[in-house]
C-alpha angles and dihedrals in degrees: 000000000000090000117124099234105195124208121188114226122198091198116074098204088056095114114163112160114210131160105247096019132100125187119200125181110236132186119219093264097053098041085062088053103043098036097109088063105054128071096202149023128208127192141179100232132038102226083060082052096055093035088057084038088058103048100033094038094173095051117091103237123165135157117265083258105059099043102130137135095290084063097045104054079051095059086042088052089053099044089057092037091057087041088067093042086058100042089048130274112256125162088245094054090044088051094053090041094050096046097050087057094041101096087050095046091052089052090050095045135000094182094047089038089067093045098054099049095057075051097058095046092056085057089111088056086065119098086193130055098187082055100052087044096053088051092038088062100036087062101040099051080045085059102043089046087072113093121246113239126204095245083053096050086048088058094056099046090047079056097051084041088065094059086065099059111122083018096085148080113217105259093056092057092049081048089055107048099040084052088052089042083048094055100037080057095053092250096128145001136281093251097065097071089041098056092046094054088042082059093046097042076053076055113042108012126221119187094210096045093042082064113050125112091224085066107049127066133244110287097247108266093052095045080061100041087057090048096210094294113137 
């Protein structure tokens, strides 16, 4: 992923050097011009978090504490939200954008998960696309701010489960589903299922589960940024 993101900071000694990131001060005024532009927001302390959270609901803010991998898909989500905005919003591009994210969405919220897909699919009733697109991201990032819990990546991992049926012996399924029990009990991470459907999508492909977001890691800069914290 070649794409600037840019992240607003409140603090000027803040100096992190990535490779497609670019970090830029900005004072409370500023940050509410130049808000549609960024994909992020850290600050040094969290009450500035929650007051910028709070006034900016849709941008990712968070204190220099708490950046982790939650922060920064959301960053991702927004670049590439901002990226089709740019390029021009069409029902096609919406469609490839939204499914990419659909897996992620479902292990954030199941209830809002239902409610933004009927969404999407009333974009053509919209006169206007920049409208469609402000209300779009207001309620995707809403979305994405929801923490994921375990029951609801379960969820998501018993979905992707299903992609694989015919595809299977025997003993990878069992593989499978005792990976995905061992999660949902709190016996190992996250990462271990994921890892293990990863190996069987190698194995058997699947173009819509090649694609999601769930699936692929952090582009670099952000997987250090996040430093590993969930």
């Amino acid at each position: 992923m070649d794409h600037i993101m840019l992240i607003g900071v409140d603090d000027e000694s803040y100096d992190v050097r990535l490779p497609g990131l670019h970090f830029i001060c900005l004072s409370p005024d500023r940050l509410q011009q130049q808000a549609d532009s960024l994909c992020g927001f850290i600050s040094a302390s969290t009450a500035e978090a929650e007051q910028i959270a709070a006034q900016i609901p849709w941008l990712p803010a968070v204190a220099q504490t708490a950046v982790g991998e939650h922060f920064c898909r959301r960053v991702l989500a927004l670049s590439e939200l901002n990226q089709l905005r740019a390029a021009g919003i069409s029902s096609g591009a919406l469609t490839v954008f939204h499914s990419r994210y659909k897996l992620l969405l479902l292990a954030h919220s199941q209830p809002l998960y239902r409610e933004i897909g009927p969404f999407v699919a009333g974009f053509s009733r919209w006169r206007d696309p920049q409208a469609f697109f402000v209300e779009y991201r207001k309620r995707l990032m809403a979305l994405l701010a929801q923490p994921a819990s375990r029951g609801d990546h379960t969820n998501a991992l018993m979905h992707m489960q299903g992609y694989f049926r015919g595809k299977l012996d025997a003993t990878q399924r069992q593989a499978l589903t005792q990976q995905i029990l061992d999660y949902r009990e709190g016996r190992s991470s996250l990462a271990e299922p994921v890892a293990l459907i990863q190996q069987y999508l190698a194995l058997s492909p699947d173009e819509y589960l090649a694609q999601q977001r769930y699936l692929q890691p952090l582009p670099p800069a952000l997987a250090q940024l996040s430093g590993g914290r969930p």
